[in-house]
C-alpha positions, 0 to 999 in steps of 0.5 A, a space after each residue: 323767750 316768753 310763750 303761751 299755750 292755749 289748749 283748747 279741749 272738749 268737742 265729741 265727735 263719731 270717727 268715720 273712715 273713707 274707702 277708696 270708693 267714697 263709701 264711708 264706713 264707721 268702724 268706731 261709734 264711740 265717743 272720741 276726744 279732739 283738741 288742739 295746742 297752740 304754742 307761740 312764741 315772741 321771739 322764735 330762736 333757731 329752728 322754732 317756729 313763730 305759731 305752731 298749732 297741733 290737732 289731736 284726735 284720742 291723743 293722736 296728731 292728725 294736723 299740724 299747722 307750722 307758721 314757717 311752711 303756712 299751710 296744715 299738713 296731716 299727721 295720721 295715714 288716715 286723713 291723706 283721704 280727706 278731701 283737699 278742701 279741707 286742708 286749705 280750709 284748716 290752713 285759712 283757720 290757722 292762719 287766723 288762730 295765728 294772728 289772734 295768738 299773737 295778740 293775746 300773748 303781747 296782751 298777756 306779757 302786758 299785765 305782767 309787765 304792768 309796771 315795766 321791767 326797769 333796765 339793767 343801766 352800766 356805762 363803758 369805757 373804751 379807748 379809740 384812734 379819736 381818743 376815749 368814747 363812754 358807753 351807757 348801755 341798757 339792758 333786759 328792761 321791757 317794754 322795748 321803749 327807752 329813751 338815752 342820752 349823753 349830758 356835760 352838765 346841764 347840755 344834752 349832746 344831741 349831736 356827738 352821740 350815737 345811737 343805735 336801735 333797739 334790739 331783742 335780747 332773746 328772752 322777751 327784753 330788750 338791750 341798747 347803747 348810745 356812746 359819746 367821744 369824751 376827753 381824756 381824764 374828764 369822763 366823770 363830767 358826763 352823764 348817761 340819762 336813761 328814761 322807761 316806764 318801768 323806772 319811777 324818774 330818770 335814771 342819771 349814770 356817770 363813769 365811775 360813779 360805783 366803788 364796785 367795777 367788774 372786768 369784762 372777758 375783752 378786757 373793758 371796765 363797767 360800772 354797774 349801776 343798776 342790776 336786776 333778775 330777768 323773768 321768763 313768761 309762761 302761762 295758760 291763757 283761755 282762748 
């Protein structure tokens, strides 16, 4: 999963405390601290939030701002006396840091990915009720546009394959495969061609085109073709 974490540092200010009758009362004059953490992340996994930002004061939480619950919460006794205004006020803010993250970190990844993180391409054999089916599988490439497609010879079979779409594979790339039924024993007429921007001309697979197999854990044979090692963003970017 790829993140950003902005923190954002430097405003002064004079803490003042309210009491119940609305008098406030400046127990403190003396300078304080005050900054925020924004994290955000481009593919939350289980339990993490999409945006998180969290104020500080000293070194102390007293906001948090949760994209899963959309709205900032205290975090410190002592702003449970602030009035309700405020906190919608903070939660319209956040709502807005939110959106304005989101963009910096895809804009962020994209000039770490300037040229494209090519796909790991291997293509598969599997045995059906309808005979023999390949097939090409690309993985961990970003950008997540891709382009797959089965050829006999010099003919794209456009109709016999299958396609499906492109998913997240949980650390900022992405995977997909299309597949095409082939007959028994002819599986090294076809071919896989595979087109991203992070490849300088299409990428042209066939079965059994590597000396090299590797056995999966079900039992299925692939042929690597093209392997690479996946990097995970992490980098402080101004607001």
């Amino acid at each position: 999963q790829s993140l950003v974490v902005n923190p954002y540092i430097g405003l002064l200010m004079v803490l003042s405390i309210y009491l119940p009758s609305g008098k406030p009362i400046e127990l403190l004059k003396r300078t304080h601290s005050l900054h925020y953490h924004y994290l955000t992340l481009s593919e939350p996994g289980p339990g993490l939030p999409k945006f998180l930002a969290v104020g500080y004061v000293d070194d102390q939480p007293f906001i948090r701002y949760d994209s899963r619950r959309g709205k900032a919460e205290l975090q410190a006794p002592w702003m449970a006396l602030v009035d309700p205004q405020y906190w919608e006020t903070e939660t319209q803010k956040q709502r807005a840091w939110e959106k304005v993250q989101q963009v910096e970190m895809w804009t962020v990844m994209g000039y770490h990915n300037q040229s494209g993180e090519p796909p790991m391409v291997q293509v598969t054999k599997h045995t059906t009720q309808d005979g023999t089916m390949l097939r090409c599988w690309a993985l961990g490439f970003y950008p997540p546009d891709i382009s797959l497609s089965w050829w006999l010879g010099r003919k794209e079979l456009v109709l016999e394959t299958e396609h499906v779409e492109t998913r997240p594979s949980g650390d900022g790339t992405y995977q997909t495969w299309t597949s095409v039924q082939v007959p028994a024993g002819k599986e090294a007429w076809y071919t896989c061609h595979v087109q991203h921007p992070g490849l300088k001309h299409t990428l042209t697979v066939a079965w059994g085109e590597e000396l090299t197999l590797r056995r999966s854990q079900d039992g299925e044979e692939g042929a690597v073709i093209v392997i690479l090692k996946k990097k995970v963003l992490l980098a402080d970017a101004p607001l």
